[in-house]
Structures are given as C-alpha cells and as structure tokens.
ZAMARGU-4260 file (C-alpha; in steps of 0.2 Angstrom, whole numbers, plus 5000, padded with zeros to 4 digits):
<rodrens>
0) 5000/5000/5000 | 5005/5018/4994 | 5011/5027/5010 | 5017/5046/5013 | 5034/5047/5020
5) 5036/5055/5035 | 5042/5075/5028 | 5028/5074/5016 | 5015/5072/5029 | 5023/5086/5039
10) 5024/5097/5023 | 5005/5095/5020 | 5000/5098/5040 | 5009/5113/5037 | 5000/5120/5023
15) 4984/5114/5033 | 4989/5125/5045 | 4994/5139/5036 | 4975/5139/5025 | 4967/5139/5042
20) 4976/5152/5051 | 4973/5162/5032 | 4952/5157/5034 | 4953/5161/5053 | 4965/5178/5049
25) 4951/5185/5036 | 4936/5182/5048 | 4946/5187/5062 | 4950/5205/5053 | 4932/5207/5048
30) 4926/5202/5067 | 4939/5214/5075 | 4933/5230/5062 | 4915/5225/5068 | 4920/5227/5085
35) 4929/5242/5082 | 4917/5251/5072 | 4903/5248/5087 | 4916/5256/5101 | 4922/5238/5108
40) 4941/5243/5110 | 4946/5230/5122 | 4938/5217/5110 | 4943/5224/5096 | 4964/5229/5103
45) 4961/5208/5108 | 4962/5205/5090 | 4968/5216/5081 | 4984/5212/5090 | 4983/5192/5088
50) 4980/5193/5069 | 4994/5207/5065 | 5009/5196/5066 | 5000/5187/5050 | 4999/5203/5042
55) 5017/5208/5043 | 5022/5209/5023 | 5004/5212/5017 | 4997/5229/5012 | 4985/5231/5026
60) 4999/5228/5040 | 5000/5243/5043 | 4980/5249/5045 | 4980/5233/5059 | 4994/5242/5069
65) 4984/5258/5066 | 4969/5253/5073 | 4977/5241/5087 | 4985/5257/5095 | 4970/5266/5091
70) 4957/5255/5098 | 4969/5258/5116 | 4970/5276/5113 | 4950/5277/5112 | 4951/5264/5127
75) 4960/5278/5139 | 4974/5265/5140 | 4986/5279/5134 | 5002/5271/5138 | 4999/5256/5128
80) 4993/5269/5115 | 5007/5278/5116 | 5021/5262/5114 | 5010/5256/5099 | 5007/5273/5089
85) 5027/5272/5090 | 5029/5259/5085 | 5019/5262/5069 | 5028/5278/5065 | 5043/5270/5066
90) 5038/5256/5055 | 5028/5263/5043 | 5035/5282/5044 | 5030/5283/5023 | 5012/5280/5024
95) 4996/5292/5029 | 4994/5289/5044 | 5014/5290/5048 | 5013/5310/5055 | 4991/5306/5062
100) 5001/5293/5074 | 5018/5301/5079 | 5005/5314/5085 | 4994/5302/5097 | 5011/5293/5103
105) 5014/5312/5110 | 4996/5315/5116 | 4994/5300/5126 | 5011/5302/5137 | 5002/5322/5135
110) 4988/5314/5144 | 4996/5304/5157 | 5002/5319/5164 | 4997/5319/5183 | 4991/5334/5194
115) 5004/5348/5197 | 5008/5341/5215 | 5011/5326/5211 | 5030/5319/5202 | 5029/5327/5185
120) 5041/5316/5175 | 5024/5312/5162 | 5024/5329/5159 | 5041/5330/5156 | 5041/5315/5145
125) 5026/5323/5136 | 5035/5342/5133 | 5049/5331/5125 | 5040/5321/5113 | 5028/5336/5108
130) 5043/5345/5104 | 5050/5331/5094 | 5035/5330/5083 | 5035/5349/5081 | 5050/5349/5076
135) 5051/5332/5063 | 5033/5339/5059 | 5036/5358/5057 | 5020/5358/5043 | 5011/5346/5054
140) 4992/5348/5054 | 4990/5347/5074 | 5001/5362/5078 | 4986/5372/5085 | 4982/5359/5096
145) 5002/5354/5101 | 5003/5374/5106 | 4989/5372/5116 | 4996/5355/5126 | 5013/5365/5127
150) 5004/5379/5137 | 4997/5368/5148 | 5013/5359/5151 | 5022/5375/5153 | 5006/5383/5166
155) 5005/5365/5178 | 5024/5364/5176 | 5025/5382/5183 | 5011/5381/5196 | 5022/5364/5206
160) 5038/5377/5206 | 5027/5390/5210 | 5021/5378/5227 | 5038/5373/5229 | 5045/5391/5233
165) 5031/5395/5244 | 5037/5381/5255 | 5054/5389/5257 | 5043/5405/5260 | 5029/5399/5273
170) 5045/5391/5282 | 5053/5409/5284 | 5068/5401/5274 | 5071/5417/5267 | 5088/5413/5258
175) 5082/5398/5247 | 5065/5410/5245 | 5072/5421/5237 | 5085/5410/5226 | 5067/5400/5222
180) 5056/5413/5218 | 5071/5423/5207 | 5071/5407/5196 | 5051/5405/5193 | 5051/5421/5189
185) 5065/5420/5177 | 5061/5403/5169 | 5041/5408/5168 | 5040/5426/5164 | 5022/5424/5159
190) 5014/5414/5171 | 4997/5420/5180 | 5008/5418/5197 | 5022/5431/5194 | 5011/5446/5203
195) 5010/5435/5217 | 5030/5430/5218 | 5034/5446/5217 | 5025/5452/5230 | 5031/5436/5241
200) 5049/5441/5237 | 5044/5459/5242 | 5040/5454/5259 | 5051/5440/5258 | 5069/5452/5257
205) 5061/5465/5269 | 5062/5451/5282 | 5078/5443/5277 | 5088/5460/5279 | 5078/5464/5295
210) 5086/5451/5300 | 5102/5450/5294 | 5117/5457/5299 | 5121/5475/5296 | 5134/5472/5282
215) 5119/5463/5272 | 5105/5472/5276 | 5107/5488/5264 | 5109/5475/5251 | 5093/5464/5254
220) 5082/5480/5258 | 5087/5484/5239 | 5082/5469/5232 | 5064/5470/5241 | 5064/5486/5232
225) 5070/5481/5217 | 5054/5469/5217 | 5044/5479/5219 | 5048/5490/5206 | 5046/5476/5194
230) 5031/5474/5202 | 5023/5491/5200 | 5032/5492/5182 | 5024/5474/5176 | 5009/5473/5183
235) 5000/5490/5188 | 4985/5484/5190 | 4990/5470/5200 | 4978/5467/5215 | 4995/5461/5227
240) 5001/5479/5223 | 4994/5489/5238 | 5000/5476/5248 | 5020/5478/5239 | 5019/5496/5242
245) 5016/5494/5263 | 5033/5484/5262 | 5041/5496/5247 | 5036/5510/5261 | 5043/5501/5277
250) 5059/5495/5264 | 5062/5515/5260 | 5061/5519/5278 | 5076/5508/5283 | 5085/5511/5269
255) 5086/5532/5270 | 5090/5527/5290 | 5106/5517/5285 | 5110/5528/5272 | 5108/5541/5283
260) 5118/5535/5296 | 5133/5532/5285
</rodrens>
C-alpha cells in the first residue's frame, strides 16, 4: 500500500495549517473592524493584536497596527497607545497615517500627565515628545492643538515650582526663598503667578535683611525694592500691589535710615 513518507505528511499539516490560520485571519480581521466600528476597544485591541503578526508583509499591515494602538487610545489606555502609535511611525514612517500617529504617541504620554503636586516626570516626557514632533513635523496639521498642550505643560509645570517656593517662604527660609522665587520668575515670565512671587519676594527680602546682619541688610532692603519696582512696572493693575507698596514704604524707611547714618 501507497504510503506518505514522513516530511511529506509534515509538509501538508503545514500548509493545513497555514489555509486555516489564512480562513481564521480574514474572519478574524472582519470580526475585530465589527467590534471596532461599534466602540468595543478591548475586544477589538484583543484581535487586532493576535492577527497582526499574520499581516506583517501584506498591504494592510499597517491599517491593523493603526487601529490596534488606536482601539487603546480610544480605550483611555494611553500608555499602551502611546508604545503602539510608536511603533507604527517607526515602522511605517512613509504611509498616511505616519505623522496622524507620531501625534497620538505624543498626546497620550500628554495625557498621562498627573496633577501639578504630584511627580511630573509624564509631563516632562510629554514636553519632550511634543517638541520632537513639532519639530520632525514643522507643517504638521496638529500644531494648533500641540501649542495648546505645550501651554498647559508649561502653566501645571509652573504652578508645582510655583508651590515649591512658597514652601521655602511659609518656612521663613528666606535665603532659598528668594533663590526659588528669582528662578520661577525668570524661567516663567508669563505665568498667571508672577504678581503673586513678586510680592512674596517683596515681603520675603524685607524680612531677610531685617534680620540680617548690618553688612547685608542695605543690600537685601534693595532687592525687596527692586521687586517691587518690577512689580509696580509689570503689573500695575496688579491686586497684590497695595500690599507691595506697605513693604516698598517700610523698605524706603530703613533704607534712607542706614543711608543716613553712613
């Protein structure tokens, strides 16, 4: 009796295998669009994700990686989204979709940023991969919406070393107050909080030269003085500025008496 050697009946197990997977692949791919189209991410992600290695070296390899990070973005699951939009652009940086997901890579870190007090090293990671596709995108279409993110960034990012110098100041650390408070305001010249740290460093050097030994003092009563000028100059409608001027009062005071006195 005719019999199949061994390597022939593995060779045709294979090529079973390979027409189911095929069969299972193209009902797969129709199930996992259904799923997608009706808003089941999970379900859809769930597939999308098994039938994509099949896909690899086929034209619509690239539309299942699409989706698959897209069906997480849509799922909130923005650091999965994130990884898989990546992943696209760098495999498929030629096709349509190449710039539409280098964007949503960035978004999702974007929107895993926490709350201001909490550790901000998501929104660090998201200022950095917004400003990478800005600036491998330059003509991008999303630049509207990436300026707005980058504001957002920059005003949450402001507001925690904002917090942090007022630390230093509700502790009557007047030293590391006014090193802190000198750097907001230089690194966030337009945040809503300058007024405020102004006026805080007002008050803040009046103290610190109050107490401070008489070398120092002249110097410190200065740079209350010098604050509020800045102040006055800045922000003249400022609502902290009848406050400041108390201070800039009590400030001119003891600097006309040392002076003065010389």
């Amino acid at each position: 009796m005719f019999s199949l050697d061994k390597k022939e009946k593995t060779s045709r197990k294979k090529s079973k295998s390979r027409l189911a997977k095929l069969e299972n692949y193209e009902q797969n791919y129709a199930k996992a669009l259904e799923f997608y189209r009706k808003g089941l991410w999970l379900s859809a992600a769930k597939i999308f994700e098994e039938i994509y290695p099949l896909s690899i070296g086929t034209p619509r390899a690239d539309t299942i990686l699409f989706l698959f990070a897209n069906s997480y973005y849509k799922n909130k699951d923005y650091s999965l989204a994130s990884f898989h939009f990546k992943d696209y652009a760098r495999r498929y940086p030629g096709t349509e979709k190449a710039i539409e997901a280098s964007f949503l890579s960035a978004k999702s870190i974007y929107y895993l940023s926490p709350p201001y007090y909490l550790d901000q090293t998501e929104t660090y990671m998201a200022q950095d991969e917004l400003k990478m596709f800005i600036r491998s995108y330059p003509q991008n279409p999303y630049m509207d919406e990436c300026n707005a993110m980058m504001d957002d960034i920059r005003a949450k990012l402001a507001q925690k070393e904002f917090e942090n110098a007022k630390l230093y100041y509700n502790r009557n650390l007047y030293k590391a107050t006014q090193i802190a408070m000198r750097n907001f305001i230089r690194e966030y010249s337009e945040s809503v909080y300058i007024p405020e740290a102004l006026t805080m460093l007002v008050k803040n050097n009046y103290n610190y030269a109050k107490k401070s030994v008489e070398q120092k003092q002249l110097e410190r009563y200065y740079a209350s003085l010098d604050a509020y000028n800045q102040l006055q100059s800045q922000f003249p409608e400022s609502k902290y500025l009848t406050e400041a001027a108390k201070y800039a009062s009590l400030v001119q005071k003891q600097i006309d008496k040392i002076t003065s006195n010389k």
